[in-house]
Structure formats: C-alpha cells, structure tokens
C-alpha positions as CSV (number, residue, x, y, z in Angstrom):
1,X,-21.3,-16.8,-9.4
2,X,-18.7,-16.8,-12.0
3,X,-18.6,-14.2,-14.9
4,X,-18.1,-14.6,-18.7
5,X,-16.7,-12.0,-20.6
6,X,-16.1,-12.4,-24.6
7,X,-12.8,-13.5,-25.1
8,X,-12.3,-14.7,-21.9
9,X,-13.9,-17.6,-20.3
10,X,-13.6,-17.4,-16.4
11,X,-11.0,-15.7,-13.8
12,X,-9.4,-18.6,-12.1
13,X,-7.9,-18.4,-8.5
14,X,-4.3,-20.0,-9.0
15,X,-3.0,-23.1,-7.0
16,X,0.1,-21.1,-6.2
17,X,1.6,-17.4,-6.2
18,X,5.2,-16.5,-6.0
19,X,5.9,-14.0,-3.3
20,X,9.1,-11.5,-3.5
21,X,10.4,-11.0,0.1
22,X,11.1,-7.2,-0.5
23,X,10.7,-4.3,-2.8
24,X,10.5,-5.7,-6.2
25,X,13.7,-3.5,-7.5
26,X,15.6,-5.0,-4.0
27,X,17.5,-7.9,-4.4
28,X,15.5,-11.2,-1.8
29,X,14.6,-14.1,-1.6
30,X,11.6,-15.1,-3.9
31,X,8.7,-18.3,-2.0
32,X,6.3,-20.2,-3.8
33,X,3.5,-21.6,-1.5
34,X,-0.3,-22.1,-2.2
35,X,-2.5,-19.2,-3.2
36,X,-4.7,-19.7,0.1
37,X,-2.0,-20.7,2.7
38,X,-0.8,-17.1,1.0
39,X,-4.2,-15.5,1.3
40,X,-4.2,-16.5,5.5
41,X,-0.8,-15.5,5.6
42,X,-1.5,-11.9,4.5
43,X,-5.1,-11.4,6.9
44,X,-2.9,-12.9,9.7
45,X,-0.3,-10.3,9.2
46,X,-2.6,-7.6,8.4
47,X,-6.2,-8.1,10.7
48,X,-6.7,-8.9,14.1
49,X,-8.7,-12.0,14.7
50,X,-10.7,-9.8,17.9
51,X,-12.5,-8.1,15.1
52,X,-16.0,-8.1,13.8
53,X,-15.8,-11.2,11.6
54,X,-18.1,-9.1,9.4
55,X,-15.1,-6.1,8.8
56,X,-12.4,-9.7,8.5
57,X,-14.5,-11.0,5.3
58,X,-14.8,-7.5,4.1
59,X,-10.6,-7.1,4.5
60,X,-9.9,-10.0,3.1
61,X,-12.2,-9.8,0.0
62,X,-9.8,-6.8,-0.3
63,X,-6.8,-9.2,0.4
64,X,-8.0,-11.3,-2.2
65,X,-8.4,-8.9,-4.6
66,X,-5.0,-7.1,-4.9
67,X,-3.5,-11.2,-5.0
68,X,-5.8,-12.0,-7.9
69,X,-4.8,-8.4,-10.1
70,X,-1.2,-8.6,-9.6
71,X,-1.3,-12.4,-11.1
72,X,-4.3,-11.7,-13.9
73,X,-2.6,-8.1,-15.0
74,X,1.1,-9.7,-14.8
75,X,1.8,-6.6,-12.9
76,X,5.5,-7.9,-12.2
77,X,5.8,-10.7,-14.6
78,X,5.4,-8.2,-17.5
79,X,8.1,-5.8,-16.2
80,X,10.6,-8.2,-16.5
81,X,10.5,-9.9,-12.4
82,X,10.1,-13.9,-11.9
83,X,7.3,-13.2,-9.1
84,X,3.9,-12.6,-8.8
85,X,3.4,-9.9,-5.8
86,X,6.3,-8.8,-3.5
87,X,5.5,-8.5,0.6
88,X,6.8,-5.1,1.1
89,X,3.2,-2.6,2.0
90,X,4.6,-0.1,0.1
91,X,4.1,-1.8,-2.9
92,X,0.9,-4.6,-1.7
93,X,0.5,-6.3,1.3
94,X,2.2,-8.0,4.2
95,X,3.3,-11.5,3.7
96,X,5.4,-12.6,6.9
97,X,7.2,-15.9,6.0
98,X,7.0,-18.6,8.2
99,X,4.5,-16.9,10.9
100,X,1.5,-18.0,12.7
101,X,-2.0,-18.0,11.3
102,X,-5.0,-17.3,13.3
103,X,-8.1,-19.4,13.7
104,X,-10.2,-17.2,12.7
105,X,-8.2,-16.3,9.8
106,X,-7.6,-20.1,9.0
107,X,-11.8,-20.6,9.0
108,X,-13.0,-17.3,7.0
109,X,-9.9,-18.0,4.4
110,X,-11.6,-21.5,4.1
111,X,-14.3,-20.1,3.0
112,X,-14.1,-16.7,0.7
113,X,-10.5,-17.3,-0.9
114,X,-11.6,-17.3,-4.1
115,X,-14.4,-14.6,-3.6
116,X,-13.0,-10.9,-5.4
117,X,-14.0,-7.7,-5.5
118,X,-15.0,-6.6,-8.9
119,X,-16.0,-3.1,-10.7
120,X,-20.0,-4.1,-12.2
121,X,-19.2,-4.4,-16.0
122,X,-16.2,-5.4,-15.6
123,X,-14.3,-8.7,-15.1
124,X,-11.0,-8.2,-13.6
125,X,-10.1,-8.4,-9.9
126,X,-10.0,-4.8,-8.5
127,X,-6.7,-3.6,-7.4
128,X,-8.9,-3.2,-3.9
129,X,-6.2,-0.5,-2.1
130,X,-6.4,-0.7,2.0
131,X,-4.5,0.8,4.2
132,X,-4.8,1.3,8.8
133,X,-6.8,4.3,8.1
134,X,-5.2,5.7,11.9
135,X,-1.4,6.0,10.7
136,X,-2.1,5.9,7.2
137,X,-4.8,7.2,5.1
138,X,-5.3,6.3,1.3
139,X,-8.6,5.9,-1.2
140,X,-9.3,2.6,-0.1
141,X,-10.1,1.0,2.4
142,X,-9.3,1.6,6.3
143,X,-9.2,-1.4,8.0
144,X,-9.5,0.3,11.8
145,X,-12.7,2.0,10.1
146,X,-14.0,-1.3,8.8
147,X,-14.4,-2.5,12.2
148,X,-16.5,0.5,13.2
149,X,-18.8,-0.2,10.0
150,X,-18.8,-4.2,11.4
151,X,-19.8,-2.7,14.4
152,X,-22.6,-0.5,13.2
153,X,-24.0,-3.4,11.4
154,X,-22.6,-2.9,8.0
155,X,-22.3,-6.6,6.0
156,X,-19.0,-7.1,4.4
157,X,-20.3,-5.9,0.6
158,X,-21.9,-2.8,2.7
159,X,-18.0,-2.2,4.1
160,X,-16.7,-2.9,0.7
161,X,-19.1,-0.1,-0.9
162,X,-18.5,2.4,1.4
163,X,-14.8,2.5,0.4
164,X,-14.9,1.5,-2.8
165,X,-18.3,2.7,-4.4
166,X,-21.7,1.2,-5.0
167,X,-20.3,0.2,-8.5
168,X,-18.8,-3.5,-7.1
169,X,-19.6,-6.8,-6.5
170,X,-18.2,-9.5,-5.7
171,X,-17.5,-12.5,-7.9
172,X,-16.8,-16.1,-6.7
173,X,-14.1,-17.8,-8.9
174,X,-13.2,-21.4,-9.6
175,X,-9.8,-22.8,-8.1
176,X,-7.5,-23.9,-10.5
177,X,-4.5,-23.3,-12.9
178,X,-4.7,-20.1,-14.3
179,X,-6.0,-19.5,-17.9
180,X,-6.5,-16.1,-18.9
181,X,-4.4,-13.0,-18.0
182,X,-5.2,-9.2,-19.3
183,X,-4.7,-9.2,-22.2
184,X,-3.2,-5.8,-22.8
C-alpha cells in the first residue's frame, strides 16, 4: 500500500545510500552500496538472528525507517555533508563495513526493505528511534524487549505500537530512484 499526499506523489525506497564511516563532524571514509545490501548490513550488526523472527521484522521496520528519513528529510545533505546517514549509534545505526550477513537477516530483508513505519496522516518515514533497552534506554524502541513481546505473541505492527503508539502504520514503498524529499 503506497500513500499519496498533495504535492507529493509516492516515497520511493532509493537504489543506493551513502554511508559516513563515523560521526558526521569526524573526518572518514564515506561508502556507497545498495539501499538493501545496507538495510541487511545494519539488522546484521544490530539483531540476533536466534530471535523471534516476529521482534526481527518489527526491528528492522524500525531499521528501515530511520534509512528512509535521513535520505527523504536530507538530514545531512542539507547541513552541508556529501552522505546520507553516518554508522556511528550515537547518531543512527550500526553499519559494519565489510561484515557478514545472516540468513535470516538476508531472507526477512528480502522481503520488508521497502516496508516503513509511518505516523497515520502523515507521509514521511518516522525517524523510528531504537535502542538495547538493557544498557541503554531511550523513547523508542528496545530491541531485548521486542523479543519478549515476539515471545508473548505480539505481531511485528503490535511490537511497533507498543513503542511507538497506536498512531502508525506501516507503508510499503516502490523501489526506485528517489523523487521527492521534504520539502521544508
């Protein structure tokens, strides 16, 4: 299900994203690599493929999400940097270059790359904040505590509301080279 807002005709998942190997005000090196080898990279670096594959989907929804913002609100591009998200967690979320990627990661990836979490009303992807939720606590979601929902029974939107609020969906986008960005 793709949404139409005035103005805009459809959020596009990009072919590719450019990744900043550090803090964005740190000089490193910047890598260009396809949106959903990126996507596998982060829920390899980030989940355990053990889990509930119910709290995976609901993770990388969230994984999905932050990508998508950064490159439709030109959250870097429009302060002046050449890349699209960087892979320090302080700032978004872990990109390790050149690692390994799960199975399972490789297989739910396949199938929910271009699915984002989205407010109801709105069109843009949410900035979908996630932390451990053992070592680090913030108001998003906590991934250790998505596996006890998974585990309870909760469905990935069920997961996704409990952190986030029953106010989301989620919104299946086309693939493809990007055509709209926010537009203020």
């Amino acid at each position: 299900m793709s949404t139409s807002i005035p103005g805009l005709t459809n959020i596009t998942v990009p072919e590719q994203i450019t990744v900043h190997l550090g803090p964005p005000d740190q000089p490193a090196q910047n890598v260009t690599l396809p949106f959903i080898d990126y996507i596998k990279n982060v829920a390899s670096s980030e989940l355990y493929p053990t889990w509930p594959e119910n709290a995976i989907r609901a993770n990388v929804f969230a994984i999905v999400s932050i990508a998508l913002n950064r490159i439709f609100t030109d959250w870097y591009r429009s302060r002046g940097y050449n890349f699209d998200i960087t892979s320090d967690t302080r700032f978004d979320q872990a990109y390790v270059r050149d690692r390994g990627i799960y199975e399972t990661m490789d297989r739910i990836v396949d199938e929910i790359f271009n699915v984002y979490i989205s407010r109801k009303g709105r069109f843009e992807p949410l900035y979908a904040l996630f932390c451990d939720g053992r070592v680090s606590q913030c108001d998003g979601l906590y991934q250790w505590g998505s596996v006890d929902l998974s585990n309870l029974g909760y469905t990935p939107l069920d997961i996704l509301k409990y952190y986030y609020g029953e106010d989301i969906s989620l919104i299946t986008a086309p693939a493809g080279e990007l055509k709209y960005r926010y537009p203020g």
